[in-house]
N, C-alpha and C positions, 0 to 999 in steps of 0.2 A: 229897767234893770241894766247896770253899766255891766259891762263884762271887764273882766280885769285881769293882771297877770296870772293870779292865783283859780284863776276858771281854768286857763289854760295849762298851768301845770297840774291841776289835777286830773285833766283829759290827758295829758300826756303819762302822769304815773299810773292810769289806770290801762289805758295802754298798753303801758311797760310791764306790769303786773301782768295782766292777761298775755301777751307775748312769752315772758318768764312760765307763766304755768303752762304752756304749750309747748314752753321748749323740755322743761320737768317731766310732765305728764305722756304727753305722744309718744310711738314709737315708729310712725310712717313718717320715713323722711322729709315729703315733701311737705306735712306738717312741721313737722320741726321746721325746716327752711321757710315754710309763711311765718314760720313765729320769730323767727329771726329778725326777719324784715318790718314785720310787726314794732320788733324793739328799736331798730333802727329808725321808725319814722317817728318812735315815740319822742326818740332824741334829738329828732330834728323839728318836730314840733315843738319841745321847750327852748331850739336854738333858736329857732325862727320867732319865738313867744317874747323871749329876751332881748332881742334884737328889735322889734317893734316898740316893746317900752321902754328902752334906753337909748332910741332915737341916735341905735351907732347901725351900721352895713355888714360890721363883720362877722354876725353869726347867721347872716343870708347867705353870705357870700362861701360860707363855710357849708351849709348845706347844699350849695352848689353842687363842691367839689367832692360832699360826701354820699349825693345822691349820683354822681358819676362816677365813684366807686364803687356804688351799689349796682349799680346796671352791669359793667366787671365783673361782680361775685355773682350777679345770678345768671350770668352765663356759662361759667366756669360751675359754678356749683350746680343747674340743671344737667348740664354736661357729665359731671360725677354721676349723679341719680340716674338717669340713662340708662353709663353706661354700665352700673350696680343693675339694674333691672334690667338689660338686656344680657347678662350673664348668669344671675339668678332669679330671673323672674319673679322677683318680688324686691319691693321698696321699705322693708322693716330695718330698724336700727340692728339687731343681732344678728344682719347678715353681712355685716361689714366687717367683725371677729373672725367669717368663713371667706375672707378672700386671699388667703392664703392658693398661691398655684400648687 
C-alpha cells in the first residue's frame, strides 16, 4: 500500500476534528490547552504533508518557526493556568468570569 497525500491529510483533519471537540466540549483548562496544541500540530502535519509532495522546503521551514512559537505559548499560557490555580484552586473555565479583584 503507497501512502499518499490524502493519508495524511485525513490524519491531520482527524486530528483537527478531535482537538476542536476538546476545545468545544472540556472545561479543565489544561484540557482545552492540549487541545490546542492538538490543533496546532494538526496543521503542521498537513504543512509538513504538502511540503514533502510538492518537493518545495517552505512549509518545513514554516513549521519550524510555528513550532517555536508554540514552545512561547506554552510557557506563557502554563504560566496563566498556574497562576488561575494558585488563586483559585481550581483549573475550570468558569473561574476565569471570577477573576475580577
Amino acid at each position: 500500500m503507497n501512502v499518499g497525500l490524502g493519508h495524511y491529510l485525513v490524519v491531520s483533519a482527524l486530528l483537527f476534528a478531535l482537538g476542536l471537540f476538546g476545545v468545544i466540549a472540556r472545561r479543565n483548562l489544561l484540557v482545552i490547552y492540549m487541545s490546542l496544541e492538538l490543533m496546532l500540530n494538526a496543521a503542521n502535519l498537513a504543512l509538513v504533508a504538502f511540503s514533502r509532495f510538492t518537493n518545495n522546503l517552505d512549509g518545513q521551514i514554516l513549521v519550524f518557526f510555528v513550532i517555536t512559537v508554540a514552545a512561547a505559548e506554552v510557557s506563557v499560557g502554563l504560566a496563566l493556568i498556574v497562576a488561575l490555580y494558585r488563586k483559585r484552586r481550581s483549573a475550570h473555565v468558569e473561574d476565569l468570569t471570577a477573576m475580577k479583584l
